[in-house]
C-alpha positions as semicolon CSV with decimal commas, in nm:
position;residue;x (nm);y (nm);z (nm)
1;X;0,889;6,049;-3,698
2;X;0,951;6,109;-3,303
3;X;1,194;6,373;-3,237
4;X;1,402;6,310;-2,924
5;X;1,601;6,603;-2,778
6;X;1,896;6,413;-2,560
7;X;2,106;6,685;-2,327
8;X;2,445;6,605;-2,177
9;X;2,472;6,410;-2,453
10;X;2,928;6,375;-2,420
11;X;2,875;6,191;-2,106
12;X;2,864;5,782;-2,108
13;X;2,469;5,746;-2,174
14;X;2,449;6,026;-2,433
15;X;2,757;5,844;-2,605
16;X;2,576;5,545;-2,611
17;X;2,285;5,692;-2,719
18;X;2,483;5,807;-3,023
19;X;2,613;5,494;-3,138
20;X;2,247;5,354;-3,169
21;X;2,094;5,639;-3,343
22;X;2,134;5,448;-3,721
23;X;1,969;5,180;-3,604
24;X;1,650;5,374;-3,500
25;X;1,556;5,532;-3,848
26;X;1,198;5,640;-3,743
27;X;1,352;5,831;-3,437
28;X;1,505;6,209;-3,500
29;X;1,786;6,265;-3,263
30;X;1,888;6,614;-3,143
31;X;2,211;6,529;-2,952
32;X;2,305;6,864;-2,726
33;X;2,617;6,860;-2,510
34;X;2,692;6,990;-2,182
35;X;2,815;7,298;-2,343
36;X;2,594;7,310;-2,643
37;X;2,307;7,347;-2,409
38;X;2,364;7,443;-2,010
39;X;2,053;7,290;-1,828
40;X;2,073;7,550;-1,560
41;X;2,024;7,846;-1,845
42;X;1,670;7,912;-1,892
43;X;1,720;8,112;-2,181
44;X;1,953;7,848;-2,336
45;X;1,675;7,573;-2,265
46;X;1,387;7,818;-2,409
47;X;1,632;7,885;-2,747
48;X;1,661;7,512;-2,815
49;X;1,307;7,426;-2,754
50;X;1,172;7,700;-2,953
51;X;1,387;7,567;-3,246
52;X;1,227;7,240;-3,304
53;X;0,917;7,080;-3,143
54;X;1,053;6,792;-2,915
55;X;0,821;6,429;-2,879
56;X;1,027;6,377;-2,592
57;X;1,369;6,467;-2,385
58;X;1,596;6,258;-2,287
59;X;1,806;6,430;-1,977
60;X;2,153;6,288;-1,918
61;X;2,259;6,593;-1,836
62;X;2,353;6,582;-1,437
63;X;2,656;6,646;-1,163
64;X;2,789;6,299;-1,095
65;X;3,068;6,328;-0,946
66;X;3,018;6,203;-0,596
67;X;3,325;6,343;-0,425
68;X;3,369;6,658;-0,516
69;X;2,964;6,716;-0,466
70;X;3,039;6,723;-0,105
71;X;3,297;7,037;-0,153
72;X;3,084;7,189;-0,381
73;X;2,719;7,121;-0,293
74;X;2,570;7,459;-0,430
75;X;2,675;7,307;-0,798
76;X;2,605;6,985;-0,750
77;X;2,218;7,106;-0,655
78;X;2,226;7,356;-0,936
79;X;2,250;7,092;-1,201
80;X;2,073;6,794;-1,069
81;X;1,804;7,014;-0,916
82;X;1,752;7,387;-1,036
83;X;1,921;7,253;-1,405
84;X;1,679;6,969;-1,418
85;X;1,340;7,173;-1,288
86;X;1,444;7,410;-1,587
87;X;1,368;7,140;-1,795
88;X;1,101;7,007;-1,661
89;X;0,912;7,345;-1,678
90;X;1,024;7,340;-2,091
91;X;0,890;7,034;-2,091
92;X;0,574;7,142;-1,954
93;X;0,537;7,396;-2,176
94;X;0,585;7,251;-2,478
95;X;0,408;6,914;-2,425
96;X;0,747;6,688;-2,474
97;X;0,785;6,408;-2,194
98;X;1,065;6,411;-2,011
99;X;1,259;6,078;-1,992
100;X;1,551;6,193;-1,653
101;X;1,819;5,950;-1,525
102;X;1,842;5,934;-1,164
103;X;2,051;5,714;-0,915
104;X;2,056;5,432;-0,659
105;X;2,179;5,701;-0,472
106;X;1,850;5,837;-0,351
107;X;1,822;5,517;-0,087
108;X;2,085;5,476;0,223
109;X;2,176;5,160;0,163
110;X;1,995;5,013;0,492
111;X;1,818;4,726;0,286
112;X;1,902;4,359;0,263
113;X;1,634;4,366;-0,047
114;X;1,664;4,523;-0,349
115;X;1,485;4,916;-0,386
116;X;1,161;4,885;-0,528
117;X;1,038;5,221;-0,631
118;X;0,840;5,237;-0,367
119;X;1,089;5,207;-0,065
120;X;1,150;5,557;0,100
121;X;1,434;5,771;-0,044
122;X;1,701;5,852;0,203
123;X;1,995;5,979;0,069
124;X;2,303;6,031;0,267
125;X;2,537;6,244;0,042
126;X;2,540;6,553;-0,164
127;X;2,473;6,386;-0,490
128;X;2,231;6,134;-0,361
129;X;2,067;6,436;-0,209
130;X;2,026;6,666;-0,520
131;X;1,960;6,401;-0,736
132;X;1,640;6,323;-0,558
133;X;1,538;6,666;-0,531
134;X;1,577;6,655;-0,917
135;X;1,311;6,360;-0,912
136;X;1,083;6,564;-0,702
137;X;1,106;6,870;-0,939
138;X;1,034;6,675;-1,218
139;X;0,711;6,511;-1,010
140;X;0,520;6,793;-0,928
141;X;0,567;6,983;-1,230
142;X;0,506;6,686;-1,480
143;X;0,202;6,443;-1,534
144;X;0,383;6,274;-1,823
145;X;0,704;6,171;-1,719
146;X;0,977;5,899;-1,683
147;X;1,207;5,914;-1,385
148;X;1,436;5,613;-1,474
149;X;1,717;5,548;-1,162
150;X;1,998;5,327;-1,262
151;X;2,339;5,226;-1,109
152;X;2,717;5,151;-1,127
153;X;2,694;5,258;-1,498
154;X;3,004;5,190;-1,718
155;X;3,080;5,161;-2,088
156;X;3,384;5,242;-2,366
157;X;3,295;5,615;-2,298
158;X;3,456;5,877;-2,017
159;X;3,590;5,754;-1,709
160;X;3,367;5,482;-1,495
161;X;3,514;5,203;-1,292
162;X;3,507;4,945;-1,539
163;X;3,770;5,135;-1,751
164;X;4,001;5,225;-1,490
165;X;4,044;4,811;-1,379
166;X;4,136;4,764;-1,720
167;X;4,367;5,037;-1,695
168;X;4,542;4,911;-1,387
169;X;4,531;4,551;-1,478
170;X;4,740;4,644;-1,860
171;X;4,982;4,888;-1,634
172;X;5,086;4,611;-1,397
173;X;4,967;4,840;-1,111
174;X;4,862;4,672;-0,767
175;X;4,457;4,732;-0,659
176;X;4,247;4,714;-0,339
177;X;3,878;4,704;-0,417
178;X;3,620;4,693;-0,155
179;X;3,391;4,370;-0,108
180;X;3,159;4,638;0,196
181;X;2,971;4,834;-0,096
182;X;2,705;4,584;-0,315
183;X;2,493;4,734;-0,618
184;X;2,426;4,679;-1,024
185;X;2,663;4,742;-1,261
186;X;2,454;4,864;-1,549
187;X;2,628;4,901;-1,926
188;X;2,535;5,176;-2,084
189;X;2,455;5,065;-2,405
190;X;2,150;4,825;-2,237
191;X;2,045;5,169;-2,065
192;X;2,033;5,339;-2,368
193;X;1,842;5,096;-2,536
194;X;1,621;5,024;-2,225
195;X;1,521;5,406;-2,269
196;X;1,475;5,383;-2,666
197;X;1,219;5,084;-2,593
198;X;1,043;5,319;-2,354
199;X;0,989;5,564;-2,625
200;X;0,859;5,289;-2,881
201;X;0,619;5,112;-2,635
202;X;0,283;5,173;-2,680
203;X;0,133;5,132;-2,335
204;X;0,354;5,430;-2,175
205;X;0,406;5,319;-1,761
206;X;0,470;5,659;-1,655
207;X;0,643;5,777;-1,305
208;X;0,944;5,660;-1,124
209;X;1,161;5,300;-1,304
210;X;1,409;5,109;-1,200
211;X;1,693;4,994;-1,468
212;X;2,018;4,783;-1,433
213;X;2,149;4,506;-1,517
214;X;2,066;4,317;-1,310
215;X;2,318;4,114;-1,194
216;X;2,474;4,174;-0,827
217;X;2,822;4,256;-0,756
218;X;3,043;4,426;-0,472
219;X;3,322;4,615;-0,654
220;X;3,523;4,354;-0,576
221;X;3,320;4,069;-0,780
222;X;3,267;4,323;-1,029
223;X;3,640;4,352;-1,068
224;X;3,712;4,004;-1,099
225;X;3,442;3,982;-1,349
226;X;3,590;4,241;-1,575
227;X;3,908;4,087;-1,571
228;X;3,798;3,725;-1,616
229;X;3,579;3,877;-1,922
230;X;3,927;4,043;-2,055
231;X;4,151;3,748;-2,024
232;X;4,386;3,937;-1,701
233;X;4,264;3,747;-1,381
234;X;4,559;3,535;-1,368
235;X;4,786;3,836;-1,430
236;X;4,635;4,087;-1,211
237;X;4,751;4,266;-0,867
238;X;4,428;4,288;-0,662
239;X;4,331;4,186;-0,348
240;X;3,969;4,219;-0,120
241;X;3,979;4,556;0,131
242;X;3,657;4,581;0,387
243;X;3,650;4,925;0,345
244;X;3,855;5,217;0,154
245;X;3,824;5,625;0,247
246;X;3,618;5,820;0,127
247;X;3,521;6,181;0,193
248;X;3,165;6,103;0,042
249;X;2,938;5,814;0,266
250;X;2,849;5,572;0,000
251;X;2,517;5,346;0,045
252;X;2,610;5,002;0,146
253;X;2,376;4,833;-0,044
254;X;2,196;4,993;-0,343
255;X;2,086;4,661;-0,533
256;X;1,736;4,845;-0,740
257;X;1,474;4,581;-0,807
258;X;1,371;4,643;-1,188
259;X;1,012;4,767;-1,267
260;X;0,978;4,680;-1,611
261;X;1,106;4,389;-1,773
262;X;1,209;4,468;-2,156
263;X;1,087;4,183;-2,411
264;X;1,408;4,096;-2,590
């Protein structure tokens, strides 16, 4: 039996995590939320893991929202940094690989290829910033480790973009979605499952993945797509904007070039 501690586990990946646990009988899930178990409490971390021997942790624990990261750096960095080098040192301690969910966010956006794990990181907001000095924490403290960055995630879970077209689509309400922004959307489910496989594999590629879905999309196309999908193109209010304000810089292009391709 593998025992798999999963933190932040109310968020969309954690959810989804959830919903597949019956269908992985030989894996023992310990689901912790936010609250259950704060990531930036050492003594917290040191209570759970002294509890039960972990095989691995799953961290989808983090700060994500981008905005507000920029009025509040200090927390942003305490989370996705200080919270995740707290586990990272647990980990270390108690021989349990760590399995953490980064971001496209670490690159700028410069390319006009997609991010291969080995482009340089170049982050150029708060979030993008202390989510890469999360991935450097968990680097030099860990030999056996999975840094998995992913992007544009959405699912049935919290609130994510995909959710809030649908929501503005049923309510009649008129959008503007930008075309100038081009990326992944990744569902969470195939992320959760991705990470599941990881686990199972036998020949373990650790170090720094890439994960999405693959296919490319402004938010624009992505929008259409979601409305096509839910039978309310012809109904909806939306039209193509170059650009829309933001008080965060998003990357223009964040497209990640997957590392591992997962045998169906």
């Amino acid at each position: 039996m593998i025992s798999v501690l999963v933190t932040g586990s109310n968020g969309q990946l954690g959810m989804s995590l959830r919903d597949l646990e019956l269908a992985y009988s030989q894996i023992q899930f310990e689901f912790k939320t936010s609250s259950e178990l704060d990531i930036t409490d050492k003594l917290n971390i040191k209570k759970v893991f002294t509890q039960q021997k972990f095989d691995y942790c799953i961290n989808c624990a983090a700060y994500t929202n981008v905005e507000q990261a920029e009025k509040e750096p200090d927390l942003a960095f305490k989370v996705n940094a200080e919270g995740v080098k707290n586990l990272a040192q647990a980990c270390l301690t108690n021989n349990t690989v760590l399995i953490h969910i980064s971001t496209d966010y670490v690159f700028d956006g410069e390319n006009s290829d997609p991010y291969t794990v080995d482009d340089v990181t170049n982050p150029i907001n708060t979030y993008g910033r202390s989510k890469l000095q999360g991935e450097i924490n968990v680097r030099e403290l860990l030999s056996k480790y999975f840094v998995v960055r992913t992007s544009w995630l959405y699912s049935k879970y919290g609130n994510n973009f995909y959710k809030a077209i649908l929501g503005k689509a049923n309510r009649g309400e008129e959008m503007s979605i930008t075309d100038s922004q081009t990326g992944c959307p990744t569902n969470a489910k195939n992320l959760a499952n991705f990470l599941i496989w990881l686990i199972q594999t036998q020949n373990q590629q650790y170090g720094i993945h890439h994960y999405t879905d693959g296919e490319v999309h402004s938010w624009y196309t992505f929008a259409l797509k979601i409305l096509k999908e839910n039978n309310l193109l012809d109904q909806a209010k939306i039209q193509k904007v170059k650009n829309y304000r933001t008080f965060a810089k998003r990357p223009k292009y964040s497209v990640l070039k997957n590392t591992i391709i997962q045998p169906k």
